[in-house]
Biopython code that builds the backbone (N, CA, C, O; Angstrom):
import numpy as np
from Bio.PDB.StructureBuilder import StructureBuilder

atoms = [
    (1, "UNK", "N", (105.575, 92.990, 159.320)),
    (1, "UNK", "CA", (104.392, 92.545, 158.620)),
    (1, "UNK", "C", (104.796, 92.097, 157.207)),
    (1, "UNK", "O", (105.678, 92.622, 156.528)),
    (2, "UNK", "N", (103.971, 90.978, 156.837)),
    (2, "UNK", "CA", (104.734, 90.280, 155.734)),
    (2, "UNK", "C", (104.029, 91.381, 154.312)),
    (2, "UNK", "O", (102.813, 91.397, 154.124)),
    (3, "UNK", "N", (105.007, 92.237, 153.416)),
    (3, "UNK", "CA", (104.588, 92.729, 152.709)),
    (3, "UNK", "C", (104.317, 92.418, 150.629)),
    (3, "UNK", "O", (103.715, 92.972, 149.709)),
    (4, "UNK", "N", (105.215, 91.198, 150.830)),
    (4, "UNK", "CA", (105.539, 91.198, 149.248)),
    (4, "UNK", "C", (105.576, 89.682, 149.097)),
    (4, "UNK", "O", (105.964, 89.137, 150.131)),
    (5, "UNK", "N", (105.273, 88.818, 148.068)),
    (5, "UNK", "CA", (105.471, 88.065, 147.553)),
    (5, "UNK", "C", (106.038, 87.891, 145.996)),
    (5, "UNK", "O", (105.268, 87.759, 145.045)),
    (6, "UNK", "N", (107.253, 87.905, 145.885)),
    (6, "UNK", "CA", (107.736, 87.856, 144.385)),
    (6, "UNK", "C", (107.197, 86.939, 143.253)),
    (6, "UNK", "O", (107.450, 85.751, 143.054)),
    (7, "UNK", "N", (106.782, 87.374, 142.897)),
    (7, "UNK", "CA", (106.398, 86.413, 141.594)),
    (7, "UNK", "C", (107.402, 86.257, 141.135)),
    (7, "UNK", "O", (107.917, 85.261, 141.643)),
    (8, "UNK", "N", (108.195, 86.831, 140.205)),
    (8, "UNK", "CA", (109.508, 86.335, 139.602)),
    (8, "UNK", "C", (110.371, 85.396, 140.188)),
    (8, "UNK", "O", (110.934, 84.648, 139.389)),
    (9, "UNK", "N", (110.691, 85.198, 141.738)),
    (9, "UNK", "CA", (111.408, 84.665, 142.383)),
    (9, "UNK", "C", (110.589, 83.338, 143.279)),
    (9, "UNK", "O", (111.240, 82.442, 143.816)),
    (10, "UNK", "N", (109.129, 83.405, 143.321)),
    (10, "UNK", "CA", (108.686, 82.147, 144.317)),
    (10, "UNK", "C", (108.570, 81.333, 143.083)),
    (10, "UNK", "O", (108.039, 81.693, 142.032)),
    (11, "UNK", "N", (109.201, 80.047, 143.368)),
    (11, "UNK", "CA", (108.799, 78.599, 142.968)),
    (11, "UNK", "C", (107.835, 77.614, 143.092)),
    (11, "UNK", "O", (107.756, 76.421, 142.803)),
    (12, "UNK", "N", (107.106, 78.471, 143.618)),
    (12, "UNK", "CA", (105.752, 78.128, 144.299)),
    (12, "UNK", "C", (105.357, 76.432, 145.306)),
    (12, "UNK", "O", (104.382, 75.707, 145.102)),
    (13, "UNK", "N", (106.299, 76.243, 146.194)),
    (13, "UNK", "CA", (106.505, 75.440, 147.188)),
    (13, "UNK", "C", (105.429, 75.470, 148.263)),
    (13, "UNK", "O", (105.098, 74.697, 149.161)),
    (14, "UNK", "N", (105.009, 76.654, 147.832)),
    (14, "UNK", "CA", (104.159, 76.559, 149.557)),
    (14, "UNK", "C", (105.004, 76.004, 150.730)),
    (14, "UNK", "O", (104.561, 75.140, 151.488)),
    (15, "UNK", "N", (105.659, 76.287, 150.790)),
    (15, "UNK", "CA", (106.371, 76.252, 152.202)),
    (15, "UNK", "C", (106.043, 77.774, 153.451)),
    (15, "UNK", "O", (105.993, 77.803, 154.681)),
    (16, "UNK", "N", (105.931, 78.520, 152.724)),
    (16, "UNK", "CA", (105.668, 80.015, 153.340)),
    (16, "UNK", "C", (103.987, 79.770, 153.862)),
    (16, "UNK", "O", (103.454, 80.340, 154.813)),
    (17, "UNK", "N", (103.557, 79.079, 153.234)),
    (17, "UNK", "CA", (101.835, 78.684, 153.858)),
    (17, "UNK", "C", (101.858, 77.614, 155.059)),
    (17, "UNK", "O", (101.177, 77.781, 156.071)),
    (18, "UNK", "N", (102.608, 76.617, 154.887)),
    (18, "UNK", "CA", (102.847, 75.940, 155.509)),
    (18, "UNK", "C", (103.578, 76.529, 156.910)),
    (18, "UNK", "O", (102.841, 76.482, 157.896)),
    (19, "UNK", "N", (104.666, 76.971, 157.088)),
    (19, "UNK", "CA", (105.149, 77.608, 158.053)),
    (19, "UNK", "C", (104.389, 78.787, 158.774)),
    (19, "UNK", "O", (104.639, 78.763, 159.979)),
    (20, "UNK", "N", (103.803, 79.494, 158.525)),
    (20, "UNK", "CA", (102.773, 80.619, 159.186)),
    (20, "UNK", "C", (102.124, 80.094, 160.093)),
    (20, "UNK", "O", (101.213, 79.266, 160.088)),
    (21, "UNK", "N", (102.967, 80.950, 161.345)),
    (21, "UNK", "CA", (101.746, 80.580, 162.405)),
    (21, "UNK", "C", (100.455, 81.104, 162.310)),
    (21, "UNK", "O", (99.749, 80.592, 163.178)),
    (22, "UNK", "N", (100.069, 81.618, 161.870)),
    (22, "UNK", "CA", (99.153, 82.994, 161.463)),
    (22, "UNK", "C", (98.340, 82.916, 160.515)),
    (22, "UNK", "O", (97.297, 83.555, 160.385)),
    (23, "UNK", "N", (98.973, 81.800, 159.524)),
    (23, "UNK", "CA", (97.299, 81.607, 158.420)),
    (23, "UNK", "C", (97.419, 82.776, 157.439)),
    (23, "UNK", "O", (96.489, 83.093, 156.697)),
    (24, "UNK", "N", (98.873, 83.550, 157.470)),
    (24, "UNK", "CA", (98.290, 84.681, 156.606)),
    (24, "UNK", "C", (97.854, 84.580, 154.981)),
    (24, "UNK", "O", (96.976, 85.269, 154.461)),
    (25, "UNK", "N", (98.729, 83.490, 154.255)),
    (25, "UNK", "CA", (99.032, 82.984, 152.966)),
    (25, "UNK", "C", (97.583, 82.124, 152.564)),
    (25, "UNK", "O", (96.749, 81.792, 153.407)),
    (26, "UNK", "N", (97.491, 81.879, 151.280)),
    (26, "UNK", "CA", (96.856, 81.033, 150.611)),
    (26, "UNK", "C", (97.362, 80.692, 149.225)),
    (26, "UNK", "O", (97.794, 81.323, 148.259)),
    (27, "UNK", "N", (97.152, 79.563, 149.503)),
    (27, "UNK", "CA", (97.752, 78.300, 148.650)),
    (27, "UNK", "C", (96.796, 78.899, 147.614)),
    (27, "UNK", "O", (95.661, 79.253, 147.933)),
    (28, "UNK", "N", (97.373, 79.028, 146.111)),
    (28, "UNK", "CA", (96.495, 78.694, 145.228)),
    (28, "UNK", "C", (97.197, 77.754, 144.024)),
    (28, "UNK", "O", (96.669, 77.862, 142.917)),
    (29, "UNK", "N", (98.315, 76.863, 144.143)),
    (29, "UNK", "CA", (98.232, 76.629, 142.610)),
    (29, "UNK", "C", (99.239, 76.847, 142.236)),
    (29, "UNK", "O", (100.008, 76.010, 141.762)),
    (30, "UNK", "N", (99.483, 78.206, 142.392)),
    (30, "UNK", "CA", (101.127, 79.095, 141.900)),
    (30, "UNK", "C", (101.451, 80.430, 142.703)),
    (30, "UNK", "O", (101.026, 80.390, 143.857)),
    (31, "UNK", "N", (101.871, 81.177, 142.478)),
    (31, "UNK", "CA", (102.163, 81.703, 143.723)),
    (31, "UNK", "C", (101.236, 81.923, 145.220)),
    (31, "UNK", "O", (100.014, 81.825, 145.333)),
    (32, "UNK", "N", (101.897, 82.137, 145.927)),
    (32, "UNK", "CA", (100.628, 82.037, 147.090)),
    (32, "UNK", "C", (100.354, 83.558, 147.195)),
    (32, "UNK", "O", (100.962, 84.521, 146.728)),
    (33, "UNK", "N", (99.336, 83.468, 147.896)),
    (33, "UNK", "CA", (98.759, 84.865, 148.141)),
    (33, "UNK", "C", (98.550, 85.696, 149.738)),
    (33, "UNK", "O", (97.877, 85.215, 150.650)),
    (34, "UNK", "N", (99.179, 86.832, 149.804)),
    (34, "UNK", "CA", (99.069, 87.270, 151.081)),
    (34, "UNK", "C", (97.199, 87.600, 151.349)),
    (34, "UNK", "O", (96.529, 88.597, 151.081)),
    (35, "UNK", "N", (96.931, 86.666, 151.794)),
    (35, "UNK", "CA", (95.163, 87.034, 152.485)),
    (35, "UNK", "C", (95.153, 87.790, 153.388)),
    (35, "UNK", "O", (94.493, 88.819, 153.247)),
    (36, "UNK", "N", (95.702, 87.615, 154.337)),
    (36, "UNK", "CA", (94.956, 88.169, 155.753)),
    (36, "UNK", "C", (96.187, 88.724, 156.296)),
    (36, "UNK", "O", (96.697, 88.143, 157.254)),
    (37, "UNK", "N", (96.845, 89.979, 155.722)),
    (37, "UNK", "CA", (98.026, 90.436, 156.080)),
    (37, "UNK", "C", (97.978, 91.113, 157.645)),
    (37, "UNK", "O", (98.888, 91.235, 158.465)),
    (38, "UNK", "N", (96.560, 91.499, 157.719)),
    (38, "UNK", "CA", (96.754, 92.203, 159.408)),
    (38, "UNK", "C", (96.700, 90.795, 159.912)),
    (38, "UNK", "O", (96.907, 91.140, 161.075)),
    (39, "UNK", "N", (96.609, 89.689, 159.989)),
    (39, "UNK", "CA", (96.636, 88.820, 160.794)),
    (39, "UNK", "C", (98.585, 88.284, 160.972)),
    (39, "UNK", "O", (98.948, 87.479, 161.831)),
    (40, "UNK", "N", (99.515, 88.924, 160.007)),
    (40, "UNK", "CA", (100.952, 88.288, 160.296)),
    (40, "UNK", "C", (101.005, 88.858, 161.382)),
    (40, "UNK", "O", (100.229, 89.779, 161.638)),
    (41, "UNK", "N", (102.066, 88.371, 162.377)),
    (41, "UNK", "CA", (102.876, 88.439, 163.754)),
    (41, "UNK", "C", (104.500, 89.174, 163.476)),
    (41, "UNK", "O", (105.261, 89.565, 164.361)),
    (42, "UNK", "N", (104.661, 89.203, 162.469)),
    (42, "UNK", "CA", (105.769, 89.897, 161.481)),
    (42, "UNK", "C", (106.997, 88.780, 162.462)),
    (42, "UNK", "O", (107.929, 89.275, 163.097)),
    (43, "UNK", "N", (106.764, 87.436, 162.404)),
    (43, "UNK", "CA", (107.424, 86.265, 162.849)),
    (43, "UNK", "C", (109.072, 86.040, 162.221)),
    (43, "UNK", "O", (110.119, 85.673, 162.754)),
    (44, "UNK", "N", (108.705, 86.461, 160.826)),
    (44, "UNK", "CA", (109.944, 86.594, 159.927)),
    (44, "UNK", "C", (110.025, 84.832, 159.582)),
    (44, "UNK", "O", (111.133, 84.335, 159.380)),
    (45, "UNK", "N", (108.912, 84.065, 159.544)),
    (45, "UNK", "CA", (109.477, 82.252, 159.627)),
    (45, "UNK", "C", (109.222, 82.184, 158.107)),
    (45, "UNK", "O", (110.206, 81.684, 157.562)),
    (46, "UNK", "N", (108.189, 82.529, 157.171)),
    (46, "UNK", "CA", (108.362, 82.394, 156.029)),
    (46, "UNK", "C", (109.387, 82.816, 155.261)),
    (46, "UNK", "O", (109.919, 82.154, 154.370)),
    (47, "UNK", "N", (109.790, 84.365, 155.734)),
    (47, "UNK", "CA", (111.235, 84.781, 155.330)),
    (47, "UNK", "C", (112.253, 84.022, 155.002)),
    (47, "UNK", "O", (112.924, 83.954, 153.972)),
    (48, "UNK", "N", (112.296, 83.316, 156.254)),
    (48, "UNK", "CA", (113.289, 82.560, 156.762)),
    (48, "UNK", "C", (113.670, 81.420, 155.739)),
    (48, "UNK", "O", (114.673, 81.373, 155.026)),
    (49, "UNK", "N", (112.309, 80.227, 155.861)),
    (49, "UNK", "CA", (111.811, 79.012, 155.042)),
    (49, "UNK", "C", (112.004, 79.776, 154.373)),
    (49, "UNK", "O", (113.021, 80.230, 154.896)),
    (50, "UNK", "N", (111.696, 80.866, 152.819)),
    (50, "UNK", "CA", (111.716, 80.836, 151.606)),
    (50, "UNK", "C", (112.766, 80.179, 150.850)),
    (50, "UNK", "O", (113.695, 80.984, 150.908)),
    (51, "UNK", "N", (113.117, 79.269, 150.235)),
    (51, "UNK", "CA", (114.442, 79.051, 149.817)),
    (51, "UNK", "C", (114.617, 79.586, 148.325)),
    (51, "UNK", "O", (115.000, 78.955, 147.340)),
    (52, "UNK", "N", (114.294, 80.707, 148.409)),
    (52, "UNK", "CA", (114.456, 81.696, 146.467)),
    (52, "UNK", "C", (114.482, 82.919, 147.255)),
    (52, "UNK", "O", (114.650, 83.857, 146.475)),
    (53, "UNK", "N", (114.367, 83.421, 148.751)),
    (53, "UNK", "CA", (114.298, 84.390, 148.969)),
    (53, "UNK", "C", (113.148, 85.389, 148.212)),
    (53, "UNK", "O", (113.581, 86.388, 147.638)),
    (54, "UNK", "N", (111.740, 85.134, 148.208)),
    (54, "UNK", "CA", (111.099, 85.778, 147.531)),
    (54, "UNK", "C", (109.732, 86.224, 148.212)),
    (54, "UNK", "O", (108.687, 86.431, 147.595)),
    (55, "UNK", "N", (109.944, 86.357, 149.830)),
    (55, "UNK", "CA", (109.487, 86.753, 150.233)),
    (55, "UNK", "C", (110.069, 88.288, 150.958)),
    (55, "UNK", "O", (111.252, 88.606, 150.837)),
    (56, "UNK", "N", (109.197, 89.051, 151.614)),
    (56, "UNK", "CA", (109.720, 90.539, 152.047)),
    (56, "UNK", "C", (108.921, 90.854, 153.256)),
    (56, "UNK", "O", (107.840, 91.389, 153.011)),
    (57, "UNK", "N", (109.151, 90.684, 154.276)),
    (57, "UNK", "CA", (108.786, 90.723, 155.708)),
    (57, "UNK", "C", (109.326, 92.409, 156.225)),
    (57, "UNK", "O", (110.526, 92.673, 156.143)),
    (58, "UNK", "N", (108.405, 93.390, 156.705)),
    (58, "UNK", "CA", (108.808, 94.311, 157.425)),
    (58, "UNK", "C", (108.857, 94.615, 159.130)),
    (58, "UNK", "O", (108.001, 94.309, 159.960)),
    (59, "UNK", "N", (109.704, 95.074, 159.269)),
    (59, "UNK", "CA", (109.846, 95.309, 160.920)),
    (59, "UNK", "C", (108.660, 95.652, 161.434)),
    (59, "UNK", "O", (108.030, 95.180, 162.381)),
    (60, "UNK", "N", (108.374, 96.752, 160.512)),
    (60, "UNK", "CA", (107.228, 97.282, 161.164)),
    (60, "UNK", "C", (106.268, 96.180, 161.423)),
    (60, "UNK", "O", (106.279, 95.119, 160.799)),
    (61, "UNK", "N", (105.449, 96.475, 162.360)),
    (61, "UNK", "CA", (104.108, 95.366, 162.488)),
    (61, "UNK", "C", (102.924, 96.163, 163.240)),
    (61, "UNK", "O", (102.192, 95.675, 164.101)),
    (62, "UNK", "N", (102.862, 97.919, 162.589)),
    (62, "UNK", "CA", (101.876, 98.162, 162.822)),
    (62, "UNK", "C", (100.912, 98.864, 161.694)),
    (62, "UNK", "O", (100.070, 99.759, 161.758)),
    (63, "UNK", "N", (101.357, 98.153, 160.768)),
    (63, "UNK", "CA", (100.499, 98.019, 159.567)),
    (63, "UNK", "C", (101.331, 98.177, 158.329)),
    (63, "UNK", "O", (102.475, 98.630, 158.290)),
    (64, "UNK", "N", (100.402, 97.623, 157.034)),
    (64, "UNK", "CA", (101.242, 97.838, 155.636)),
    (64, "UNK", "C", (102.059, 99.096, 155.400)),
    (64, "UNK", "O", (101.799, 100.257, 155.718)),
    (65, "UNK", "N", (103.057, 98.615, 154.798)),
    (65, "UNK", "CA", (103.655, 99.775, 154.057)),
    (65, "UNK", "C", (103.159, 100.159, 152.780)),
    (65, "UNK", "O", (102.860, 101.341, 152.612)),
    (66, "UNK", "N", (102.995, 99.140, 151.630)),
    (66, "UNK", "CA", (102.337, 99.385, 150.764)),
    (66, "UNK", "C", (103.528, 99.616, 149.580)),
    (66, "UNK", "O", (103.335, 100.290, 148.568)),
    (67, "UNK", "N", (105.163, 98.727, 149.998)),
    (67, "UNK", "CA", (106.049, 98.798, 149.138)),
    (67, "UNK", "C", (105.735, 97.828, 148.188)),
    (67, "UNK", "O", (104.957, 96.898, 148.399)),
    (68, "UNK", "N", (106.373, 98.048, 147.066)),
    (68, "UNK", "CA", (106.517, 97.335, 145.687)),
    (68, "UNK", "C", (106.921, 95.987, 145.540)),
    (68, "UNK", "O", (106.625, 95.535, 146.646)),
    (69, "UNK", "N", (107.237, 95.379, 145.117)),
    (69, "UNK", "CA", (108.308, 94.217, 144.636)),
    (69, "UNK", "C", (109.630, 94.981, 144.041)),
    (69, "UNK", "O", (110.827, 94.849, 144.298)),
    (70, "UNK", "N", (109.151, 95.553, 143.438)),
    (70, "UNK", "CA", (110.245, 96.758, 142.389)),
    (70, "UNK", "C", (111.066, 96.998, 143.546)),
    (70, "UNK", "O", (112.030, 96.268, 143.776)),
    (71, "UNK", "N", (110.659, 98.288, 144.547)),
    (71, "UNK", "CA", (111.217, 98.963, 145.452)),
    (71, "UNK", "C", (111.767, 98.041, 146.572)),
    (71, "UNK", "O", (112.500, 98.581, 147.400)),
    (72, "UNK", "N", (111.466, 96.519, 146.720)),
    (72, "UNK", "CA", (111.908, 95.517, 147.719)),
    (72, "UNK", "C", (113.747, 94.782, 147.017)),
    (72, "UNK", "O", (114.759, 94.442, 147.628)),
    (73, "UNK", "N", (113.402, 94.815, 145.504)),
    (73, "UNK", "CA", (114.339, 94.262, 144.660)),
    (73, "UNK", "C", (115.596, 95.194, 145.077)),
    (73, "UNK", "O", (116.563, 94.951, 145.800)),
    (74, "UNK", "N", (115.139, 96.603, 144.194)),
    (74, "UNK", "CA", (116.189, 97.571, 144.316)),
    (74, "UNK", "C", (117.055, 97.842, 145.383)),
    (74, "UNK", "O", (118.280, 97.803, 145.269)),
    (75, "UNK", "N", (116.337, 98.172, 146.623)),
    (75, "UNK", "CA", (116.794, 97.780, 147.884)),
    (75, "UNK", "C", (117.289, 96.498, 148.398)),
    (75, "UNK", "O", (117.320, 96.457, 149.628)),
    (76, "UNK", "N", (117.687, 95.436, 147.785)),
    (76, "UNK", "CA", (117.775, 94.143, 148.092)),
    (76, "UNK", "C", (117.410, 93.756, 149.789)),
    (76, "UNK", "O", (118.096, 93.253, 150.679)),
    (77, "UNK", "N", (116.132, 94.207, 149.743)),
    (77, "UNK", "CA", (115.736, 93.769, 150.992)),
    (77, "UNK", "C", (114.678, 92.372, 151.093)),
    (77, "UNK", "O", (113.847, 92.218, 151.988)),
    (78, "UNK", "N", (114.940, 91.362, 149.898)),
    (78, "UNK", "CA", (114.494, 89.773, 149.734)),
    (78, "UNK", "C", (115.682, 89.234, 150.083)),
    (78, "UNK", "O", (116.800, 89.251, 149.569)),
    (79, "UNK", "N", (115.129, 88.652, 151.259)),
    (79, "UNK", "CA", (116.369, 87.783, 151.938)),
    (79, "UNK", "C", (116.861, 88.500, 153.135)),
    (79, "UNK", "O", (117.544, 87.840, 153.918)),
    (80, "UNK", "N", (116.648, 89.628, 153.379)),
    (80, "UNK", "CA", (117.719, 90.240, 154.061)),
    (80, "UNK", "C", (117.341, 90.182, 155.852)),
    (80, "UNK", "O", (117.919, 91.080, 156.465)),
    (81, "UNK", "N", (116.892, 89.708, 156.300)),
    (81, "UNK", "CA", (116.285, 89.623, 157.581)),
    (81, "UNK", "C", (116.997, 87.814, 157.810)),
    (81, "UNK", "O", (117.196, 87.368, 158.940)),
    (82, "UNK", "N", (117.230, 87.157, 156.787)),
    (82, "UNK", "CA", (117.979, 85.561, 156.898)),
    (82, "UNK", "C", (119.704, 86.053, 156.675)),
    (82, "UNK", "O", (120.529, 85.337, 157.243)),
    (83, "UNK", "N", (120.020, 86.777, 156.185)),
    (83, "UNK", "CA", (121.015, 87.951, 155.792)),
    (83, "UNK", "C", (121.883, 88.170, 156.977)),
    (83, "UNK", "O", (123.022, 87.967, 157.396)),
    (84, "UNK", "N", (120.331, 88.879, 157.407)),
    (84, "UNK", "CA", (121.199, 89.513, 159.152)),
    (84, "UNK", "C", (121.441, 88.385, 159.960)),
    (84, "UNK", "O", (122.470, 88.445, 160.632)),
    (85, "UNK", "N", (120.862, 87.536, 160.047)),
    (85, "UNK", "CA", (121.236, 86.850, 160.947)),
    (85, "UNK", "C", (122.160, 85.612, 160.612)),
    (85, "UNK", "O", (122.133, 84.502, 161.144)),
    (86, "UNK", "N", (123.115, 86.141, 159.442)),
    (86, "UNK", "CA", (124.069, 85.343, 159.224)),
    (86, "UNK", "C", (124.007, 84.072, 158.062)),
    (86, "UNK", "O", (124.876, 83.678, 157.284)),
    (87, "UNK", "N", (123.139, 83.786, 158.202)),
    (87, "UNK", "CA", (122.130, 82.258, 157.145)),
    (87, "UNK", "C", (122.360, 82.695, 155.668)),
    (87, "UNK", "O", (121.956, 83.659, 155.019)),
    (88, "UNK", "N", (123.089, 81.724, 155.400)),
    (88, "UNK", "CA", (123.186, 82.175, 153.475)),
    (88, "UNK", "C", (122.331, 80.895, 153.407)),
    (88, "UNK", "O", (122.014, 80.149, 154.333)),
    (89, "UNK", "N", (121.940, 80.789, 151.709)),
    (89, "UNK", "CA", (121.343, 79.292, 150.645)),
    (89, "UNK", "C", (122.443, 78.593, 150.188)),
    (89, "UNK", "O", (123.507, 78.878, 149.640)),
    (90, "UNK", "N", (121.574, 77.050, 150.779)),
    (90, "UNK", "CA", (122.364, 76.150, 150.020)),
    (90, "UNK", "C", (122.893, 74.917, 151.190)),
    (90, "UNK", "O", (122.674, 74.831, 152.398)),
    (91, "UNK", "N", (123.506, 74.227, 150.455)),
    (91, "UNK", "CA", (123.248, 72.540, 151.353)),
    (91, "UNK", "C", (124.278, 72.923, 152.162)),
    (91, "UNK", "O", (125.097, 73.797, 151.876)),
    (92, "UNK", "N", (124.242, 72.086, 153.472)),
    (92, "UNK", "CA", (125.442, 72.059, 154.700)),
    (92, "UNK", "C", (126.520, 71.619, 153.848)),
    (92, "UNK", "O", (126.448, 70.726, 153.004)),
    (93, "UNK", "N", (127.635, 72.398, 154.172)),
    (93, "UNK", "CA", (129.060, 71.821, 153.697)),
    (93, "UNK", "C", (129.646, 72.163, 152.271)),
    (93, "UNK", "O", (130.664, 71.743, 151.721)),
    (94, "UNK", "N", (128.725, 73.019, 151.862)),
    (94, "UNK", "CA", (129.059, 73.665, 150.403)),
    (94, "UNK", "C", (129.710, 75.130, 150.626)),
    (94, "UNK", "O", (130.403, 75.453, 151.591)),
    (95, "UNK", "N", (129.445, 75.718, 149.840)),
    (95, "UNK", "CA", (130.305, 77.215, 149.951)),
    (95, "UNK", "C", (129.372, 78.111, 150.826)),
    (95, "UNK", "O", (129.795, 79.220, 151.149)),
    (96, "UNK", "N", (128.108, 77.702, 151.241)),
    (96, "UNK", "CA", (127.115, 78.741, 151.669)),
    (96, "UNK", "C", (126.472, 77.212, 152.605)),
    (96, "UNK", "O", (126.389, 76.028, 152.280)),
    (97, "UNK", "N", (126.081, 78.033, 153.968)),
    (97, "UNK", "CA", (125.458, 76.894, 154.327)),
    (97, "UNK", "C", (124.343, 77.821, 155.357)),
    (97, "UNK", "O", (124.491, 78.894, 155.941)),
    (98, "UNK", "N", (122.971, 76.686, 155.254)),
    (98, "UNK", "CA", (121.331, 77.667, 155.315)),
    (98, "UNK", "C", (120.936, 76.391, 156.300)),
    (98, "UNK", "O", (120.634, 75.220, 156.071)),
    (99, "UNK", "N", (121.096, 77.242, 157.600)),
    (99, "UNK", "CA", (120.215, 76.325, 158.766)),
    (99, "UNK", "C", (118.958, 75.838, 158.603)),
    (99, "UNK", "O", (118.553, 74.894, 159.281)),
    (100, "UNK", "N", (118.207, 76.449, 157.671)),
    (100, "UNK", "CA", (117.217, 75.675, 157.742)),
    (100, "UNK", "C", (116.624, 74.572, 156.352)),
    (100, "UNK", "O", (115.545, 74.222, 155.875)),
    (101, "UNK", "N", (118.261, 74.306, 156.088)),
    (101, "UNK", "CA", (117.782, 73.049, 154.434)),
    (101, "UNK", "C", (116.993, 72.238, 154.880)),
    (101, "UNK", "O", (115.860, 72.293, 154.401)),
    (102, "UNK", "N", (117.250, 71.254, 155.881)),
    (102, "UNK", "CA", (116.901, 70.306, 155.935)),
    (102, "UNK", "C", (115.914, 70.046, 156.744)),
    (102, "UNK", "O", (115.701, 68.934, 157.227)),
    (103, "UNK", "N", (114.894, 71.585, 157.049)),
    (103, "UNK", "CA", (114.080, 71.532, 157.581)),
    (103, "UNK", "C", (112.994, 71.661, 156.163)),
    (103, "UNK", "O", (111.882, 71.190, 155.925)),
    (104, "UNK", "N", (113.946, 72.552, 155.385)),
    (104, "UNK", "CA", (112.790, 72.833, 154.406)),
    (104, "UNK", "C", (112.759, 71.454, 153.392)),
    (104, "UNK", "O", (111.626, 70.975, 153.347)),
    (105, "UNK", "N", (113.549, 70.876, 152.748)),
    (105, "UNK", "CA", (113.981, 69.827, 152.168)),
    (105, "UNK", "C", (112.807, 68.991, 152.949)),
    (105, "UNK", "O", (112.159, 68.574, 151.989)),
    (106, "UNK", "N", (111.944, 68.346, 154.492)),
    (106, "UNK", "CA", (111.643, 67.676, 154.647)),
    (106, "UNK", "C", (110.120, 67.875, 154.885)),
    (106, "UNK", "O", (109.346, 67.019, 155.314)),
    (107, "UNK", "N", (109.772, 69.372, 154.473)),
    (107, "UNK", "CA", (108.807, 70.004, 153.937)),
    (107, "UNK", "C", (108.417, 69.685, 152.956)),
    (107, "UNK", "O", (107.199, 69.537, 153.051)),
    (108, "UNK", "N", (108.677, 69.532, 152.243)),
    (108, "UNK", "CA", (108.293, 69.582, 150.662)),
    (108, "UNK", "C", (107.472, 68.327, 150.419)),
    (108, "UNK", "O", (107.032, 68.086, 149.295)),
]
sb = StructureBuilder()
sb.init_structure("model")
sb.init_model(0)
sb.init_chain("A")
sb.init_seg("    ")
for serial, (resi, resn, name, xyz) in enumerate(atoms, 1):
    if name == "N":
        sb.init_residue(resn, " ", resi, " ")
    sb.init_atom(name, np.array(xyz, "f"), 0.0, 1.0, " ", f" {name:<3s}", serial, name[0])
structure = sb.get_structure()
């Protein structure tokens, strides 16, 4: 279940609104806002799309945890679900390469 949205870290792209199958986000302007958190599928696709890593998706998906931003930081658990599955940031062919640039790049 999607739990955190960083302020310090979203660039405010709306890409994480855009990608939700689920409608959970709302666009406002500047950062987006988790609305309708019992409605995530805990999909992990905004995770994924974030390209600042400033979102925080939990396994769990049978309800909030009710963690921090603080306690998501410390734990470096922003990013870490794109982490596991190998995916660093940054363009194909550089020192780090993120399967989904040029999906997000054609987002925008």
């Amino acid at each position: 279940m999607i739990e955190v949205v960083s302020e310090s870290r979203c660039v405010e792209c709306d890409i994480c609104v855009k990608v939700c199958p689920a409608n959970v986000f709302d666009a406002t302007g500047g950062v987006p806002v988790i609305a309708r958190q019992d409605d995530c599928q805990t999909c992990f696709l905004c995770e994924i799309y974030c390209p600042t890593d400033a979102l925080y998706v939990a396994e769990r998906a049978d309800g909030p945890l009710a963690i921090t931003e603080e306690e998501v930081e410390e734990r470096n658990l922003f990013g870490s679900y794109a982490r596991a599955l190998g995916w660093r940031r940054g363009k194909p062919g550089g020192s780090q390469f993120d399967p989904t640039h040029r999906i997000r790049v054609a987002q925008v």
